[in-house]
N, C-alpha and C positions, 0 to 999 in steps of 0.2 A: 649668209646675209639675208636669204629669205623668211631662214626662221629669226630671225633679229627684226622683218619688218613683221611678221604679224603678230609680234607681241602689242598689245594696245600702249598706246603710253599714256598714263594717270593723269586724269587732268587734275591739280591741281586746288585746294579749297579757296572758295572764293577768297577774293583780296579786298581788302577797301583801302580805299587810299591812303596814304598817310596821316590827313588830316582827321581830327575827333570827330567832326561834325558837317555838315553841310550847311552853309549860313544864307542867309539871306542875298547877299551880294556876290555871295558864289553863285549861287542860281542864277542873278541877274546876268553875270561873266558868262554862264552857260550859255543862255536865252540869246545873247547876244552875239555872240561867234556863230551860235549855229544857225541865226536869223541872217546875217554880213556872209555867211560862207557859202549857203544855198542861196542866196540873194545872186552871189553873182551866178547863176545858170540863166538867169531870168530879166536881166537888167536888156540886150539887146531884142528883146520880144517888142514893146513899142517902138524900137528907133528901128524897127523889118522897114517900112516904107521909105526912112528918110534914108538909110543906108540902098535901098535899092536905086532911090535917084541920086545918089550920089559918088556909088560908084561902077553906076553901069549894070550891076547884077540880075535875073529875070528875079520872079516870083519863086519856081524851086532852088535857085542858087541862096537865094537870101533863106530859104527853107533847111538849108543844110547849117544855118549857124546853130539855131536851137536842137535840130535834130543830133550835132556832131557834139555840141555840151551833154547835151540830157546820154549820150551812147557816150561817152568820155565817165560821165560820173554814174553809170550802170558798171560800166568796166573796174571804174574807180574802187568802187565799193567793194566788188568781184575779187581784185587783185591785192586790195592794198586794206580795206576795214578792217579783216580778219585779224592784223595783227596786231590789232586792238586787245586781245585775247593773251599774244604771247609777247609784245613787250609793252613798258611803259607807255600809255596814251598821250600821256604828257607829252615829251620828245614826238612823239605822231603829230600831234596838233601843232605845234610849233613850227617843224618842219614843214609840212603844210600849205600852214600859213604864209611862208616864205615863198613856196613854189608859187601860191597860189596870186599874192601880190606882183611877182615877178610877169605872170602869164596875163593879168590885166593890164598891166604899164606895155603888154607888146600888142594888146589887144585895141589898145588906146594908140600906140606907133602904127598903127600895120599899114603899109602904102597898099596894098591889096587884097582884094578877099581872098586868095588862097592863103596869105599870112592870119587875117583873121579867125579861118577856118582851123589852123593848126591850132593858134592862140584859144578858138575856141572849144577843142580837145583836150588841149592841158588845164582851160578853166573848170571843165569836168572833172576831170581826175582829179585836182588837187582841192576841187570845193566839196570833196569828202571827205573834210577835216567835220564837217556836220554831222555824218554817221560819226565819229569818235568822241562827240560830245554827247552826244544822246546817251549812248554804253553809259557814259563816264558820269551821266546825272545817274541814271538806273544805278548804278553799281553803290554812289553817295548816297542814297536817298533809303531812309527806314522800309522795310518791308508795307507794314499800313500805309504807307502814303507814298507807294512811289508811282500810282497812277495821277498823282495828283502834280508829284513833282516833273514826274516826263510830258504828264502835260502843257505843265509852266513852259518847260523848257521847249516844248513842240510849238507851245504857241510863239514863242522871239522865232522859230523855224519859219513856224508858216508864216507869218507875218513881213518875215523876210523874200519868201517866195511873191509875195501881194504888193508888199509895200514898195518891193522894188521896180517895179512897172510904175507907181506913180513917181515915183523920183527920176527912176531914166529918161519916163517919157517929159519931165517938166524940164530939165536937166539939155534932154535933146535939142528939146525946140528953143531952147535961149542961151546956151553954148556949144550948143553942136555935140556928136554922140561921141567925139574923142575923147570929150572933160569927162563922160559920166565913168569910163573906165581909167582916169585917170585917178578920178575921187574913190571908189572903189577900191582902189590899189590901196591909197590910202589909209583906208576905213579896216581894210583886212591888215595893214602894218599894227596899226593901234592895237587891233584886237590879241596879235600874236607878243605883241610887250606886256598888256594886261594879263594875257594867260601865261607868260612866263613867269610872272612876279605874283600871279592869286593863285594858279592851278596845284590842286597838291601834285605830287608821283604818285603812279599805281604801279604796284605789283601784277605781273601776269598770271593768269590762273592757269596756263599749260605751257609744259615745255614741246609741244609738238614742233617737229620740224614745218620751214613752210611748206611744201609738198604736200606732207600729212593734214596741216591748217587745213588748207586749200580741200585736199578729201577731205576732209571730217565733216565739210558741209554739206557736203552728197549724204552722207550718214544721217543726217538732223534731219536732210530733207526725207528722207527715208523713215526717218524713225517717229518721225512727229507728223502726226494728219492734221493738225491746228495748225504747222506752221505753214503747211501745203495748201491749205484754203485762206491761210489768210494773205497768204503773195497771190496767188491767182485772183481771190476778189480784189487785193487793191492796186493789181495790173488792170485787171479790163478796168477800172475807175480812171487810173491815170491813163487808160487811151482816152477820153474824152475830155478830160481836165486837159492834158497838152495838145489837144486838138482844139478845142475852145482859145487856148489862151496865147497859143502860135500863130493861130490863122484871125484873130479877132485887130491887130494892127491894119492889117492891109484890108479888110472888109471894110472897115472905118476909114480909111484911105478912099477908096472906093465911091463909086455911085450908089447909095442916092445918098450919103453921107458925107463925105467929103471932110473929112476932120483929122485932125494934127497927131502927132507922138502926144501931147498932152491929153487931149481926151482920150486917148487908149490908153494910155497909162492911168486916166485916174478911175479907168472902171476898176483896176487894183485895188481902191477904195470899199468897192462893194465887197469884193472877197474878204478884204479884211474884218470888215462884221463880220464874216463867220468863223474867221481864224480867231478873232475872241472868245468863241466859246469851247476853243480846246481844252482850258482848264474844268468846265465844266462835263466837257465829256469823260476825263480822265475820273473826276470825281465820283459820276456814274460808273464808270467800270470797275471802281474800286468797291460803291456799294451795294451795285446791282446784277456784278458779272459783265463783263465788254462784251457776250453774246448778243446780248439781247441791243446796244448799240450798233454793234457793227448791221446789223437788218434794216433799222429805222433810218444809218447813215446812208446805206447802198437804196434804199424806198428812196429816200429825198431825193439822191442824187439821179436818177433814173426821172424821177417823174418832172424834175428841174431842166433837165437837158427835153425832156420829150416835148415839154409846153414850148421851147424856144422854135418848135415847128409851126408856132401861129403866126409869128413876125411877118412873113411876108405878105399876110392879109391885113397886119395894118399900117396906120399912118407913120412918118417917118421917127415921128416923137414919140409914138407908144411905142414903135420898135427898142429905140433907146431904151423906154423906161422898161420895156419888157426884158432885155438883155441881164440890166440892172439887177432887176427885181431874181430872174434865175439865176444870175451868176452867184446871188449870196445865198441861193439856195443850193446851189450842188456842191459852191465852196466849203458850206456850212457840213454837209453830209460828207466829203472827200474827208474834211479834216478830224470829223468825230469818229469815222470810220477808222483812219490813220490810226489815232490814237488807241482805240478800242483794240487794234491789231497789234498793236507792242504789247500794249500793259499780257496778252495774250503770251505770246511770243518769248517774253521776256520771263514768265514765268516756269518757263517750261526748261530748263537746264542754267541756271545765274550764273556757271562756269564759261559758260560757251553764247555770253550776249552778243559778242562783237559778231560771233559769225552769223549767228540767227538775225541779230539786226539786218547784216549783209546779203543774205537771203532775201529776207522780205523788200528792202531798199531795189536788188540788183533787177527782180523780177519787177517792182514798182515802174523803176528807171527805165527801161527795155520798152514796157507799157507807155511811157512819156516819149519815149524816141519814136515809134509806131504809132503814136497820134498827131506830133509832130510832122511826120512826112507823109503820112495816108491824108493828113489834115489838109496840107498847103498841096498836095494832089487832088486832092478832092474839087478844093476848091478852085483852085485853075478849069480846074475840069465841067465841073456839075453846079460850083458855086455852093454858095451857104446852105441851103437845105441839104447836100450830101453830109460836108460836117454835124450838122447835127442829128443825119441818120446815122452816122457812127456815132459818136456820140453817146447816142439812145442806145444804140444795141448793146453797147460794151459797158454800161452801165446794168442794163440789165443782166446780161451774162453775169455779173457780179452778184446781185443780186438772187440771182439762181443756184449761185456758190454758196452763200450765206444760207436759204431758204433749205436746203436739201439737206433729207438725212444725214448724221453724220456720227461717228464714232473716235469724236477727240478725245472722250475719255472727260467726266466729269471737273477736274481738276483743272483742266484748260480752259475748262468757260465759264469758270467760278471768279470770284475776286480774289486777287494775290496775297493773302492775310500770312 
């Protein structure tokens, strides 16, 4: 039996779907499931305040809903993306979808925060039917253009990540934070009938057992130094993205502010200008190599979080405008960065996407759950300028990833032609 496990097993020539072509309206089905799917990790971030007054909970208790999603959909990705690789994605996303709708409508029921808490671990796990739509654009999309297509589709992602804070929080304060996961549930029902009736079937590219699945990504990680700097820079980025975007409710809650789930949520607004220009970062990395992006993303995002250590010298309305003004600037950098790390990523073995997606995601996520709780400790603790000394630092750490020597090997940080 030993010598039967270390025979390799073949992976398998890539598959494309069934379908001739990738169309237009299939893209949009992509853009839109993975926007609704990652939307829900992020819908109870402006309702932190009015769930703390409402059902008793302190500041780190209500700290534990995003930290226990963002650590659900790290795990997620971990346990369950990979088999994106070895069976039908189709049947993945569907299923999914079903958990996923299922774990909102109890997220939306929950008589208690520890039921929300669970509710909010299954909405993790199962809201990474969005890493299987990503693969599953990469895999459709012509070689020449598939920076530009994972783009498309990253931006309905990120867009989802942003625009769902301005919905929950409007959502919040004029029906209360039960309806937002009841609509939600909804939203993810729709999505998983439309993908049933447009998504073609994919072929697996390997027969690995999942055991083997699961190793072969220690292998990649192993084998490839691009894909090794490229989860490390864009963890240390997601520690300050989910520190920013966990603790920025209840600040605004807070003295000298004083303001509702709706203006937290509609700073979502400002990210979103920058989640706009993912298809243009895709575009760059297609004609320019995603090296030279992912630098300029991790410089923005660094220098965006660092300015936000002026706020507390000024007036209460340049504070606001200043928040504004950085949050579409590091949004702006996280997301081009993002992108710049697939079109990478994805280059480097087109057998083995779902698991390298899974890598770069699980290390991302981990990074969002660790800003998440260093975040909403911080700030109990030291208040807003510690947030944004982390922040600052794990942005640049990233930046130091990106800047340093490195031997990925010409072909990694070329464009995918």
């Amino acid at each position: 039996m030993s010598a039967t496990r270390s025979i390799p097993q073949p992976e398998l020539p890539l598959a494309a779907a069934s379908a001739p072509a990738l169309s237009t309206g299939l893209v949009f089905l992509l853009a839109c499931g993975a926007g609704l799917a990652v939307a829900s990790l992020y819908y109870a971030q402006p309702m932190l305040g009015q769930l703390t007054e409402e059902t008793g909970a302190s500041v780190r208790q209500a700290g534990l809903v995003p930290t226990l999603t963002q650590l659900g959909y790290a795990f997620g990705i971990l346990l369950l993306a990979p088999l994106g690789d070895r069976f039908d994605r189709k049947t993945i996303i569907l299923i999914k979808a079903a958990v996923l709708a299922a774990a909102l409508l109890l997220a939306g029921a929950s008589p208690s925060v520890g039921v929300l808490l669970l509710a909010s671990l299954v909405i993790g796990l199962s809201a990474t039917m969005a890493q299987d739509i990503v693969p599953a654009a990469a895999t459709l999309a012509p070689e020449s253009h598939r920076g530009k297509v994972v783009g498309t589709v990253m931006t309905g992602l990120l867009m989802g990540i942003l625009l769902s804070r301005v919905v929950s929080g409007f959502v919040a304060e004029h029906f209360g934070w039960r309806s937002m996961f009841v609509m939600a549930a909804v939203a993810i029902a729709a999505i998983g009938v439309a993908s049933w009736r447009g998504l073609p079937k994919f072929r697996p590219t390997t027969h690995l057992g999942y055991g083997a699945l699961l190793g072969s990504m220690t292998r990649l990680w192993q084998r490839h130094p691009g894909l090794r700097r490229a989860a490390l820079a864009q963890g240390l980025l997601a520690i300050g993205f989910s520190a920013f975007w966990s603790t920025l409710a209840l600040l605004l809650h807070g003295a000298p502010f004083h303001l509702g789930s709706a203006a937290a949520g509609a700073f979502g607004l400002a990210g979103a200008a920058g989640a706009l220009a993912a298809p243009i970062a895709g575009r760059l990395a297609d004609a320019h190599g995603p090296q030279r992006v992912t630098r300029l993303g991790t410089a923005l995002v660094a220098i965006s979080f660092a300015a936000m250590a002026l706020a507390p010298l000024l007036p209460v309305t340049a504070q606001l405008a200043l928040l504004v003004v950085t949050a579409i600037g590091f949004d702006l950098g996280f997301q081009s960065t993002l992108i710049a790390h697939q079109t990478i990523i994805y280059g480097l073995e087109p057998g083995a996407r779902s698991r390298l997606n899974a890598v770069l995601f699980v290390v991302m996520f981990l990074g969002m759950a660790i800003g998440s709780a260093g975040g909403s400790l911080l700030l109990s603790q030291w208040g807003w300028i510690a947030v944004v000394a982390l922040s600052t630092a794990a942005a640049a750490g990233a930046l130091v990833v990106r800047m340093a020597p490195h031997r990925d090997g010409g072909k990694q940080g070329a464009s995918p032609r």
